[in-house]
Biotite code that builds the C-alpha atoms (Angstrom):
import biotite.structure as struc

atoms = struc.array([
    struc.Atom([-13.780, -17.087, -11.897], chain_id="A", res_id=1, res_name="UNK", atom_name="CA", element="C"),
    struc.Atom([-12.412, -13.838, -11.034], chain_id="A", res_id=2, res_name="UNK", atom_name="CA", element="C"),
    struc.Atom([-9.722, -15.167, -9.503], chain_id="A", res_id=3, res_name="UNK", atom_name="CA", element="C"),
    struc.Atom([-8.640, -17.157, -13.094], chain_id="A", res_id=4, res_name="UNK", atom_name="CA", element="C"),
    struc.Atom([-9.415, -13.920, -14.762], chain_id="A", res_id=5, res_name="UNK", atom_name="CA", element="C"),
    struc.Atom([-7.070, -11.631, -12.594], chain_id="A", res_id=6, res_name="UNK", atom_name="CA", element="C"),
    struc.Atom([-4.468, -14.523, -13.220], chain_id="A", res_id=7, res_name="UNK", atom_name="CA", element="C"),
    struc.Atom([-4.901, -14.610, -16.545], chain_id="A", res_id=8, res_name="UNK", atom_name="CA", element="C"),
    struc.Atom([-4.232, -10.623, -16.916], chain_id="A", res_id=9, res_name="UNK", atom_name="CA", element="C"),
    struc.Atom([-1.343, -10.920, -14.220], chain_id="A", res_id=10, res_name="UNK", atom_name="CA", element="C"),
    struc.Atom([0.067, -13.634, -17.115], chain_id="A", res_id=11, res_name="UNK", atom_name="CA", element="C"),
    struc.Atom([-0.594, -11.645, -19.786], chain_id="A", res_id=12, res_name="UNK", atom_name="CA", element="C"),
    struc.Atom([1.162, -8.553, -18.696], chain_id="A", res_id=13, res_name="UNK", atom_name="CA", element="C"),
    struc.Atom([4.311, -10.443, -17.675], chain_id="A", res_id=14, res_name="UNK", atom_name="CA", element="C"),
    struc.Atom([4.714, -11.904, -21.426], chain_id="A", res_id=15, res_name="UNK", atom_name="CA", element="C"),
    struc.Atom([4.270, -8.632, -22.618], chain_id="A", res_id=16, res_name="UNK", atom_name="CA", element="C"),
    struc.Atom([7.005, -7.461, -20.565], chain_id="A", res_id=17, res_name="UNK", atom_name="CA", element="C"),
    struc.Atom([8.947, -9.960, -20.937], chain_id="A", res_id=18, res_name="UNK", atom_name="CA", element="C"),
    struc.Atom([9.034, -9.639, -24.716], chain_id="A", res_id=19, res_name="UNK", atom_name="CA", element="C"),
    struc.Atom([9.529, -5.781, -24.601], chain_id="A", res_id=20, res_name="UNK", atom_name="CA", element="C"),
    struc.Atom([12.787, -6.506, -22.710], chain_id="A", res_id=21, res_name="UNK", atom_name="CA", element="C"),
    struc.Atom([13.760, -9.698, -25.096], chain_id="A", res_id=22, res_name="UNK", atom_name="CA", element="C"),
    struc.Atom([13.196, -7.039, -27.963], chain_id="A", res_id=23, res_name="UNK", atom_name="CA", element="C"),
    struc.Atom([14.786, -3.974, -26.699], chain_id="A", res_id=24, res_name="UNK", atom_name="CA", element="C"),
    struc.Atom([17.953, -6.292, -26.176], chain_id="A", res_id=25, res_name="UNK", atom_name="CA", element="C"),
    struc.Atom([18.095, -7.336, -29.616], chain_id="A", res_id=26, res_name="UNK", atom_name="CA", element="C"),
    struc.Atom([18.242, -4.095, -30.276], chain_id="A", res_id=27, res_name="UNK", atom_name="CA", element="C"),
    struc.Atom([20.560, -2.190, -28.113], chain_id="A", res_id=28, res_name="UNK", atom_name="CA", element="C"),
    struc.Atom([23.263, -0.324, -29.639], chain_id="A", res_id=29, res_name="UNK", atom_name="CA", element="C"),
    struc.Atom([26.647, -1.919, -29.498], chain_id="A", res_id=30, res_name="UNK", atom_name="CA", element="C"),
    struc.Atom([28.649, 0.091, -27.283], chain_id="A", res_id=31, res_name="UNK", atom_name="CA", element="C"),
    struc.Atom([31.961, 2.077, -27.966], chain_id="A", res_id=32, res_name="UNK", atom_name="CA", element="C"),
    struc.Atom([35.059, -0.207, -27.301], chain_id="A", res_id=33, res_name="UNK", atom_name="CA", element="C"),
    struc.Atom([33.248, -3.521, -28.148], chain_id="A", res_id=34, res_name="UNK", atom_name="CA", element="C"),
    struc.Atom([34.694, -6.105, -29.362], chain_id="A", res_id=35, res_name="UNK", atom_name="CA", element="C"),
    struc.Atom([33.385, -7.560, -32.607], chain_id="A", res_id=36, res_name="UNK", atom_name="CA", element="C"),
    struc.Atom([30.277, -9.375, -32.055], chain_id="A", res_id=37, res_name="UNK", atom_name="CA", element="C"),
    struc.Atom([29.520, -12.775, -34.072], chain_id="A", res_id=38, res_name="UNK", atom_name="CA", element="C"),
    struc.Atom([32.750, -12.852, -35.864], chain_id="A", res_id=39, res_name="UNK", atom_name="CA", element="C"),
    struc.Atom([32.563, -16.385, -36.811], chain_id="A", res_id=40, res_name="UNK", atom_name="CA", element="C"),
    struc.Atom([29.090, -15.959, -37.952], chain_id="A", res_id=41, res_name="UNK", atom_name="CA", element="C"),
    struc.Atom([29.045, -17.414, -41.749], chain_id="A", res_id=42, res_name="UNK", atom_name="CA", element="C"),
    struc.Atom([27.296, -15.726, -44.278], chain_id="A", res_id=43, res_name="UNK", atom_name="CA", element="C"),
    struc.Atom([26.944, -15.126, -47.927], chain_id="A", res_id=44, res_name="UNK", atom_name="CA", element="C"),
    struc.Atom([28.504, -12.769, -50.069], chain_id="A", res_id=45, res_name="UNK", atom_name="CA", element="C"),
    struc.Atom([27.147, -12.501, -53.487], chain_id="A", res_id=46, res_name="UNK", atom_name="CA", element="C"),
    struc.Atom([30.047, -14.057, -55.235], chain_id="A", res_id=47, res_name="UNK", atom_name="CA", element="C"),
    struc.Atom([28.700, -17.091, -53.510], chain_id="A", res_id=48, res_name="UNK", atom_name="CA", element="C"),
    struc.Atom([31.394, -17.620, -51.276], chain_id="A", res_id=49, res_name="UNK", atom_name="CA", element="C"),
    struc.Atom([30.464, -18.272, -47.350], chain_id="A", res_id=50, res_name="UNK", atom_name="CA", element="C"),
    struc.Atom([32.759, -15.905, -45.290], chain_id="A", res_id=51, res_name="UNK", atom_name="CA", element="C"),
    struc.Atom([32.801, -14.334, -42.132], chain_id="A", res_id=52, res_name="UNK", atom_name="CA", element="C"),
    struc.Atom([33.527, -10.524, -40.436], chain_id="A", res_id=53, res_name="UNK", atom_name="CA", element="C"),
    struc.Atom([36.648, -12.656, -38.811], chain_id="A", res_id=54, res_name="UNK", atom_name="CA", element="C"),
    struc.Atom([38.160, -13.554, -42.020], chain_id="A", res_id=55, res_name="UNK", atom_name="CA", element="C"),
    struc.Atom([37.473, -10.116, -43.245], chain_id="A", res_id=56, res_name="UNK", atom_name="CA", element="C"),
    struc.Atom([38.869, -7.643, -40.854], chain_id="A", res_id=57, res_name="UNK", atom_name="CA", element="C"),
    struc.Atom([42.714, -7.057, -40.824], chain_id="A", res_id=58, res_name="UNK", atom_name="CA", element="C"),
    struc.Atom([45.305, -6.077, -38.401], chain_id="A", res_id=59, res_name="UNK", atom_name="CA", element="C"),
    struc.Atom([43.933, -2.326, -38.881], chain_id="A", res_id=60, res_name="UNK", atom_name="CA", element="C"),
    struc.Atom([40.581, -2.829, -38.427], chain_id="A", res_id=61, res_name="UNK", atom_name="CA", element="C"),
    struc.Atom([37.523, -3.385, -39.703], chain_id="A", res_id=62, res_name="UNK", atom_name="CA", element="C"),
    struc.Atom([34.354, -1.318, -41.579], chain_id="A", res_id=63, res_name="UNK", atom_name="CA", element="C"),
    struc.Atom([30.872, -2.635, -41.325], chain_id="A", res_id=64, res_name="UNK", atom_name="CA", element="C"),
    struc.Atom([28.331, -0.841, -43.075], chain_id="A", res_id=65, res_name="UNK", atom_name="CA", element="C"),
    struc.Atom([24.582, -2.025, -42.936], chain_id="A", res_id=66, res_name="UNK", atom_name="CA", element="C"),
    struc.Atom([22.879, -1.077, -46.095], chain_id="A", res_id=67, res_name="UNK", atom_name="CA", element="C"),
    struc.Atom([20.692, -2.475, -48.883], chain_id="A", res_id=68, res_name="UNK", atom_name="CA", element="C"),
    struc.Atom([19.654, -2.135, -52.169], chain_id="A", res_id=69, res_name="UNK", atom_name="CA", element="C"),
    struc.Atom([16.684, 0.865, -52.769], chain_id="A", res_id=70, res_name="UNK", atom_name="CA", element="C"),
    struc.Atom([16.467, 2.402, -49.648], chain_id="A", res_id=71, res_name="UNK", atom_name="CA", element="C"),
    struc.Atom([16.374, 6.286, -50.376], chain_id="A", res_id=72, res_name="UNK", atom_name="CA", element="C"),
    struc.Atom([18.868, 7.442, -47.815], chain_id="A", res_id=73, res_name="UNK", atom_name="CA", element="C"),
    struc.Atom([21.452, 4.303, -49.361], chain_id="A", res_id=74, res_name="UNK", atom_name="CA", element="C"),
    struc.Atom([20.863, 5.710, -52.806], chain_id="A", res_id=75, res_name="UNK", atom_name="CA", element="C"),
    struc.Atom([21.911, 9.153, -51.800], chain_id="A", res_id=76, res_name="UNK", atom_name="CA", element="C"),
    struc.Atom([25.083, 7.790, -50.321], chain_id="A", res_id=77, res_name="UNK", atom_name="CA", element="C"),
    struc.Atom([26.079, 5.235, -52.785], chain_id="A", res_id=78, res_name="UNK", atom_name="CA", element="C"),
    struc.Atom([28.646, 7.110, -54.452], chain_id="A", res_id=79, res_name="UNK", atom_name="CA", element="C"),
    struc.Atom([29.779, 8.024, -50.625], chain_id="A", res_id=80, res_name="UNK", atom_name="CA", element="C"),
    struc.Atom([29.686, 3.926, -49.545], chain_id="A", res_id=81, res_name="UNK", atom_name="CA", element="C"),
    struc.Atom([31.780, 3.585, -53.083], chain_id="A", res_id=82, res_name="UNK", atom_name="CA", element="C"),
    struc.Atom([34.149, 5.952, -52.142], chain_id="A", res_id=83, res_name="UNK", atom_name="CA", element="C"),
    struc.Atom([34.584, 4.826, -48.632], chain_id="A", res_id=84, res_name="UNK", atom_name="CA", element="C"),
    struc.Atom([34.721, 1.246, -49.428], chain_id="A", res_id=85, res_name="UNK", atom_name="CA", element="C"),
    struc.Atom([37.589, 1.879, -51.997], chain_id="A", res_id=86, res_name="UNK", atom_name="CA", element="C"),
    struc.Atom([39.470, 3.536, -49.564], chain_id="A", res_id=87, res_name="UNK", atom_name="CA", element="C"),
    struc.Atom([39.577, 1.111, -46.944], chain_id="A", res_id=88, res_name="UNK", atom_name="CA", element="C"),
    struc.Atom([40.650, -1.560, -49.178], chain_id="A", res_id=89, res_name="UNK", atom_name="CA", element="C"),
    struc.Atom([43.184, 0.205, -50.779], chain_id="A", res_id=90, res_name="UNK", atom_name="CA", element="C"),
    struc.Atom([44.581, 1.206, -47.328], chain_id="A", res_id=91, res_name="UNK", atom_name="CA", element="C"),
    struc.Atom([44.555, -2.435, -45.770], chain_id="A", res_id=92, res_name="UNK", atom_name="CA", element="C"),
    struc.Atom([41.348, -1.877, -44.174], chain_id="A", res_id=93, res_name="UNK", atom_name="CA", element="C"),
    struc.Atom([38.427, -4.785, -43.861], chain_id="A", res_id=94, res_name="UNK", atom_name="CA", element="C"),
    struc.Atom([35.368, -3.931, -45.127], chain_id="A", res_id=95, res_name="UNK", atom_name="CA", element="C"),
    struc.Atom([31.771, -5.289, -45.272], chain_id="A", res_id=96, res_name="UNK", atom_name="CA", element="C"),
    struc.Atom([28.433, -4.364, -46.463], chain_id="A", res_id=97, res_name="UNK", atom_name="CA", element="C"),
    struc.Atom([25.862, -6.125, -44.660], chain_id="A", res_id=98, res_name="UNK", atom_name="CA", element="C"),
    struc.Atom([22.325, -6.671, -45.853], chain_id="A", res_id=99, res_name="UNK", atom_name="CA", element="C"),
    struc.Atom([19.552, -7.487, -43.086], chain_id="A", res_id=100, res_name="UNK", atom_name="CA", element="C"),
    struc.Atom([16.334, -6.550, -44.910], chain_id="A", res_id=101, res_name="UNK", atom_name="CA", element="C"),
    struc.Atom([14.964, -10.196, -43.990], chain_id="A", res_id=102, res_name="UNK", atom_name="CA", element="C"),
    struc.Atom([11.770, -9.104, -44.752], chain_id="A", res_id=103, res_name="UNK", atom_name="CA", element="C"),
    struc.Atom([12.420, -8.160, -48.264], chain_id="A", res_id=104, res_name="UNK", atom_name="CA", element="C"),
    struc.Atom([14.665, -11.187, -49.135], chain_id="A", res_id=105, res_name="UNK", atom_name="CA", element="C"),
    struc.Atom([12.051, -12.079, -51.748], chain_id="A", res_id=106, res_name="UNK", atom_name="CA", element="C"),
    struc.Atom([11.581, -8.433, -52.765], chain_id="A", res_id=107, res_name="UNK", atom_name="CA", element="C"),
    struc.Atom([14.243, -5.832, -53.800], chain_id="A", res_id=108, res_name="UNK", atom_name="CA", element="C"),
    struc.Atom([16.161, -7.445, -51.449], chain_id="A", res_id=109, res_name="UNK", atom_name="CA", element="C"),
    struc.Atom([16.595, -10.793, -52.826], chain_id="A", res_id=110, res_name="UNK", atom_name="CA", element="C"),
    struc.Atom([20.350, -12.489, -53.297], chain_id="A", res_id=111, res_name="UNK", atom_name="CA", element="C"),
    struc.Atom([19.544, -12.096, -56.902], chain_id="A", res_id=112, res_name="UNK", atom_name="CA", element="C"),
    struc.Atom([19.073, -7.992, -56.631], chain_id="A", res_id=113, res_name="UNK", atom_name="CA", element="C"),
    struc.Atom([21.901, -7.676, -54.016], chain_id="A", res_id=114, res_name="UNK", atom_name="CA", element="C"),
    struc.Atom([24.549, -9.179, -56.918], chain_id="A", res_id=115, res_name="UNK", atom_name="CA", element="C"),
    struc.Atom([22.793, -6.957, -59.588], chain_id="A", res_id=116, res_name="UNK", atom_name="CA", element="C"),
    struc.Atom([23.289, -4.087, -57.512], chain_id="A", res_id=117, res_name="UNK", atom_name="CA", element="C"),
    struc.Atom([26.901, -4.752, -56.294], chain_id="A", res_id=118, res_name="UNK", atom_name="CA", element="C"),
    struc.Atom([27.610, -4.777, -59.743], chain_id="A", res_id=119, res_name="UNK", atom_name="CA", element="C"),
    struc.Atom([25.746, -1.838, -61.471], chain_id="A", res_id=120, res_name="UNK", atom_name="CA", element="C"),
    struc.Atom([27.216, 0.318, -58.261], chain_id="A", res_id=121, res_name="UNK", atom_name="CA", element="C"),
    struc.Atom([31.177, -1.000, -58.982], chain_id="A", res_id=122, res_name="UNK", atom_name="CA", element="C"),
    struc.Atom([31.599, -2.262, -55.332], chain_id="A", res_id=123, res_name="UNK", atom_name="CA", element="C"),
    struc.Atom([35.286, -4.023, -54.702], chain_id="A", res_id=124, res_name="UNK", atom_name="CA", element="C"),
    struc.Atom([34.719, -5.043, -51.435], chain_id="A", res_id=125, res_name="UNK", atom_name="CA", element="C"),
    struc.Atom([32.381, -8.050, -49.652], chain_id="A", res_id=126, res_name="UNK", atom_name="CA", element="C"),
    struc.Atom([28.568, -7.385, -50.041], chain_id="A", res_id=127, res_name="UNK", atom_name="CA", element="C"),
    struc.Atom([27.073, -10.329, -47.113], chain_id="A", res_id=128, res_name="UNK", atom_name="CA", element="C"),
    struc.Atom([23.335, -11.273, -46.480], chain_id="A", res_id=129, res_name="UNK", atom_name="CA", element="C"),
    struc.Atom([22.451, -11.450, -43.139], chain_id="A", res_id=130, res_name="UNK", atom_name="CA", element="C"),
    struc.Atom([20.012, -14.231, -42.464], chain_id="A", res_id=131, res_name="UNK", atom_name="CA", element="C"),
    struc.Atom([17.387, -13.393, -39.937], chain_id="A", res_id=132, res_name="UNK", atom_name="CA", element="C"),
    struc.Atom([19.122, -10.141, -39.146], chain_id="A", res_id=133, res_name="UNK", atom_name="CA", element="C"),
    struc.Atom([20.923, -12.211, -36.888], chain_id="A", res_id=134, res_name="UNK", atom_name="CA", element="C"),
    struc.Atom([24.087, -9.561, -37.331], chain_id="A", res_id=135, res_name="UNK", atom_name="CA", element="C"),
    struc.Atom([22.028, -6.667, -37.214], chain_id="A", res_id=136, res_name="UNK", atom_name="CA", element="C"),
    struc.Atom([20.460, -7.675, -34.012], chain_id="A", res_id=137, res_name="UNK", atom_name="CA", element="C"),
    struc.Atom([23.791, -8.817, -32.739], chain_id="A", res_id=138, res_name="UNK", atom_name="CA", element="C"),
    struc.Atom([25.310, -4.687, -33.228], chain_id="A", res_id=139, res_name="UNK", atom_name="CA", element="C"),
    struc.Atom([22.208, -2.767, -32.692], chain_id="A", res_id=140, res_name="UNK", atom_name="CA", element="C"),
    struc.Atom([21.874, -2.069, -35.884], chain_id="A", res_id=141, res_name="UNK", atom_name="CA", element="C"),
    struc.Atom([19.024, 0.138, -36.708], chain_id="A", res_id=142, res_name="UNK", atom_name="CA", element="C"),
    struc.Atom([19.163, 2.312, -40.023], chain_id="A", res_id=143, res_name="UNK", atom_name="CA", element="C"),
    struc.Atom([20.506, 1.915, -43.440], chain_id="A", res_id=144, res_name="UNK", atom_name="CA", element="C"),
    struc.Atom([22.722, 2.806, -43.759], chain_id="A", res_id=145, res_name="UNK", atom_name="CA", element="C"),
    struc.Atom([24.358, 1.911, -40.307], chain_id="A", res_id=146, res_name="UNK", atom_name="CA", element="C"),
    struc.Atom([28.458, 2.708, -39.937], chain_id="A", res_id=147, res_name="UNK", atom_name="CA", element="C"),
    struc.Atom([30.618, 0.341, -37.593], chain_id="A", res_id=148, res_name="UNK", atom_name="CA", element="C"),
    struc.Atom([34.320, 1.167, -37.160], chain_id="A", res_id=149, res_name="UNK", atom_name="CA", element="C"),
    struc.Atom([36.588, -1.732, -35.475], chain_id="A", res_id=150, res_name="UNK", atom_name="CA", element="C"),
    struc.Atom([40.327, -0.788, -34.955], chain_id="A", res_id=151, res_name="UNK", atom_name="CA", element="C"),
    struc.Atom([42.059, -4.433, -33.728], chain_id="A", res_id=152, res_name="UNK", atom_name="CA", element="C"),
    struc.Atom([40.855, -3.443, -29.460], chain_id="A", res_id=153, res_name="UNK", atom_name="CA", element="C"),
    struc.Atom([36.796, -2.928, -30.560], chain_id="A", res_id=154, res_name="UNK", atom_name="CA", element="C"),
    struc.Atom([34.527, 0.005, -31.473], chain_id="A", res_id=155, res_name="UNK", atom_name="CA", element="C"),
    struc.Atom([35.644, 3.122, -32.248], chain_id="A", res_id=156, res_name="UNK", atom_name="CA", element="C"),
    struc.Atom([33.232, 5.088, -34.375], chain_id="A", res_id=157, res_name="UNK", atom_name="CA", element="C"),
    struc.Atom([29.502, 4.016, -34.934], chain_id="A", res_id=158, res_name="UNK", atom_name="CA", element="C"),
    struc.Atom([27.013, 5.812, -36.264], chain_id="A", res_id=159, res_name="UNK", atom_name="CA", element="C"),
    struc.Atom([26.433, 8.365, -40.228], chain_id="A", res_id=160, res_name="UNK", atom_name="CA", element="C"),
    struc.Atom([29.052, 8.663, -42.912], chain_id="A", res_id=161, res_name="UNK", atom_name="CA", element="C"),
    struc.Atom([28.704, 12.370, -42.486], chain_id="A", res_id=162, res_name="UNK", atom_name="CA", element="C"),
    struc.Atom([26.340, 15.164, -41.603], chain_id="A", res_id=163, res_name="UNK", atom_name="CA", element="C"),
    struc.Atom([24.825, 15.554, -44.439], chain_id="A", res_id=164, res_name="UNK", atom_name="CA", element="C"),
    struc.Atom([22.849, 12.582, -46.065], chain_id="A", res_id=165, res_name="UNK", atom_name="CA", element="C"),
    struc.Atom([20.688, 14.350, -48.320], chain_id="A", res_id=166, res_name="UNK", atom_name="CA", element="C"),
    struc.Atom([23.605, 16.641, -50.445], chain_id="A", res_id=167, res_name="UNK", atom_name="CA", element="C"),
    struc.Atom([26.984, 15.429, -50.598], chain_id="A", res_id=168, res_name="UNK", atom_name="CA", element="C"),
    struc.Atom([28.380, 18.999, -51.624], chain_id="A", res_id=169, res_name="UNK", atom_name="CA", element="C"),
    struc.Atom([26.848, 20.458, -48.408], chain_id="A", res_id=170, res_name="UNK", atom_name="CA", element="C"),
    struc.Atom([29.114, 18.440, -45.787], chain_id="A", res_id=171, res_name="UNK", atom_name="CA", element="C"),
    struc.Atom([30.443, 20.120, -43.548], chain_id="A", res_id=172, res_name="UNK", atom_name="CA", element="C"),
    struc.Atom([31.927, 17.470, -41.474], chain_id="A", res_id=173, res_name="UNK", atom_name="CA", element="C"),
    struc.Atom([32.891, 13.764, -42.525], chain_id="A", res_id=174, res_name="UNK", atom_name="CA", element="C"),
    struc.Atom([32.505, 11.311, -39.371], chain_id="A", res_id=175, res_name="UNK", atom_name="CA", element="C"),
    struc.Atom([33.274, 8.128, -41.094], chain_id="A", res_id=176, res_name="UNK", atom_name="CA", element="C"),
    struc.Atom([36.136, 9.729, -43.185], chain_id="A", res_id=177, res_name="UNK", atom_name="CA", element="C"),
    struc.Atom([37.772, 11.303, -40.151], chain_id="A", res_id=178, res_name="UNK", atom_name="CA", element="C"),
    struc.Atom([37.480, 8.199, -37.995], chain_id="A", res_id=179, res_name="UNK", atom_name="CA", element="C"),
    struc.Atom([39.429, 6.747, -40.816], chain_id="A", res_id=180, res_name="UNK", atom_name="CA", element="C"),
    struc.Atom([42.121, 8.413, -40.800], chain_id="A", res_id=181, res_name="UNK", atom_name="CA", element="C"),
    struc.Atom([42.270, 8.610, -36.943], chain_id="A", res_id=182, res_name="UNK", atom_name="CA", element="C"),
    struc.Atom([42.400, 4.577, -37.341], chain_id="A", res_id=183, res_name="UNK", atom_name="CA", element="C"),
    struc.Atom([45.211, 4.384, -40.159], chain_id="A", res_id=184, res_name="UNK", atom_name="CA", element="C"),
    struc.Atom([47.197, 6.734, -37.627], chain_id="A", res_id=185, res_name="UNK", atom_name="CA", element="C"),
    struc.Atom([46.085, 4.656, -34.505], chain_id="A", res_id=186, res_name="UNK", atom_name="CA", element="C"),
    struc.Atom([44.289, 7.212, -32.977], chain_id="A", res_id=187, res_name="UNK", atom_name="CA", element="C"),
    struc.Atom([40.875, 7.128, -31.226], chain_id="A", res_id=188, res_name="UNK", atom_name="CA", element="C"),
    struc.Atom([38.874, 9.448, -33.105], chain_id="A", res_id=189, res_name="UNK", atom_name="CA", element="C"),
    struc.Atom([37.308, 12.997, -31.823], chain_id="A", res_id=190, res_name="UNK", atom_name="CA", element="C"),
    struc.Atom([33.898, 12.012, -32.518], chain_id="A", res_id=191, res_name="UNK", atom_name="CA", element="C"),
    struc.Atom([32.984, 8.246, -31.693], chain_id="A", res_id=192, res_name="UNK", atom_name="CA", element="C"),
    struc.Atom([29.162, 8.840, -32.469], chain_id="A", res_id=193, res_name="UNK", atom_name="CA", element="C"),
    struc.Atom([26.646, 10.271, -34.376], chain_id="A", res_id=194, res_name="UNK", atom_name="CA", element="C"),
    struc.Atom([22.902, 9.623, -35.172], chain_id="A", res_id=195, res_name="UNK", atom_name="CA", element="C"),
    struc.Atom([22.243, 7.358, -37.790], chain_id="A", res_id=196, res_name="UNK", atom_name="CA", element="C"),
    struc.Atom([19.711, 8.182, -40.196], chain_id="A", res_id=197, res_name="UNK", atom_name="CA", element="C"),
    struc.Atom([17.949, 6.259, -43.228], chain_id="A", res_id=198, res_name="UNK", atom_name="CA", element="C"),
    struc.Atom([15.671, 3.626, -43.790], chain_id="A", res_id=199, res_name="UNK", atom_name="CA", element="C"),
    struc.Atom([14.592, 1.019, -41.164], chain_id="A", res_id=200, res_name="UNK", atom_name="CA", element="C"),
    struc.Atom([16.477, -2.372, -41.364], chain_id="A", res_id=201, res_name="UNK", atom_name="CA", element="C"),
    struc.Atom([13.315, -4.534, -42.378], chain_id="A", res_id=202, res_name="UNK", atom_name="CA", element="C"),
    struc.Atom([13.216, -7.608, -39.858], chain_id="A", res_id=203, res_name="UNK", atom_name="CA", element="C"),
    struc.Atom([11.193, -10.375, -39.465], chain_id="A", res_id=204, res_name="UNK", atom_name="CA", element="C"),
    struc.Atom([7.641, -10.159, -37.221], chain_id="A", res_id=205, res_name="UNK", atom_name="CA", element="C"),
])
């Protein structure tokens, strides 16, 4: 009996592990100078059109920008993701706004909300719901909102739109804006990472 009960415990403790690990994998920060991971992945954006990061990115680059629809930190940025989003589509830039909150996809979260809110907040460019937060596992992708900067070789900026989420008039220094303009030169830019901070992305148990 004791010896079904130690094995049982031996069992037990490997699973666990074993699941720590799966998770922390799914999970792990796409590094600097990665390429663009599941850019064939379909998904939809809320005109109702199935498209992929691969048809969106151009020969500069691409943005990615996980977000959603009420998180507090997104709301405090919106006119920042606006801005940002503009630009890179008026300077030949791809650019994507990727919701993961799977576990609010009948909530605020729902396709229904994510088209009312790409429309009350003006957006131009693709707004994409990520099924299973199959794309957000796939980068690492932790916060909302989440900044991914591709230039045509992989990764060159990840991380805040700027150092200063709560007050847009107190920046000081604008990371996303500044790697940018390193791209549209092709330049690497000076800073390639900051913390992200904001909501969690909501997955799945």
């Amino acid at each position: 009996m004791k010896i079904k009960i130690s094995l049982f415990f031996i069992v037990t403790i490997i699973n666990t592990i074993s699941i720590a690990f799966i998770n922390k994998i799914e999970i792990d920060e796409l590094p600097i100078n990665a390429a663009l991971p599941k850019n064939d992945y379909l998904m939809k954006d809320v005109s109702g059109k199935m498209t992929s990061l691969n048809e969106l990115k151009t020969s500069k680059g691409l943005l990615v920008i996980f977000s959603c629809n009420t998180c507090p930190y997104v709301v405090k940025s919106e006119g920042r993701i606006k801005t940002i989003t503009d630009f890179c589509l008026a300077n030949s830039v791809g650019c994507a706004i990727i919701n993961s909150n799977e576990a609010q996809r009948n909530e605020e979260d729902s396709f229904e909300e994510m088209i009312k809110y790409y429309n009350n907040q003006k957006l131009k460019c693709a707004y994409l719901i990520d099924e299973k937060s199959q794309l957000a596992n796939a980068f690492g992708a932790l916060k909302t909102p989440h900044c991914f900067l591709f230039n045509n070789k992989g990764l060159i900026y990840k991380g805040a739109i700027d150092d200063n989420i709560k007050d847009p008039s107190a920046v000081n220094t604008f990371y996303l804006k500044d790697a940018l303009s390193s791209l549209l030169k092709n330049e690497i830019p000076k800073r390639q990472e900051t913390k992200s901070i904001g909501c969690s992305i909501k997955r799945l148990e």
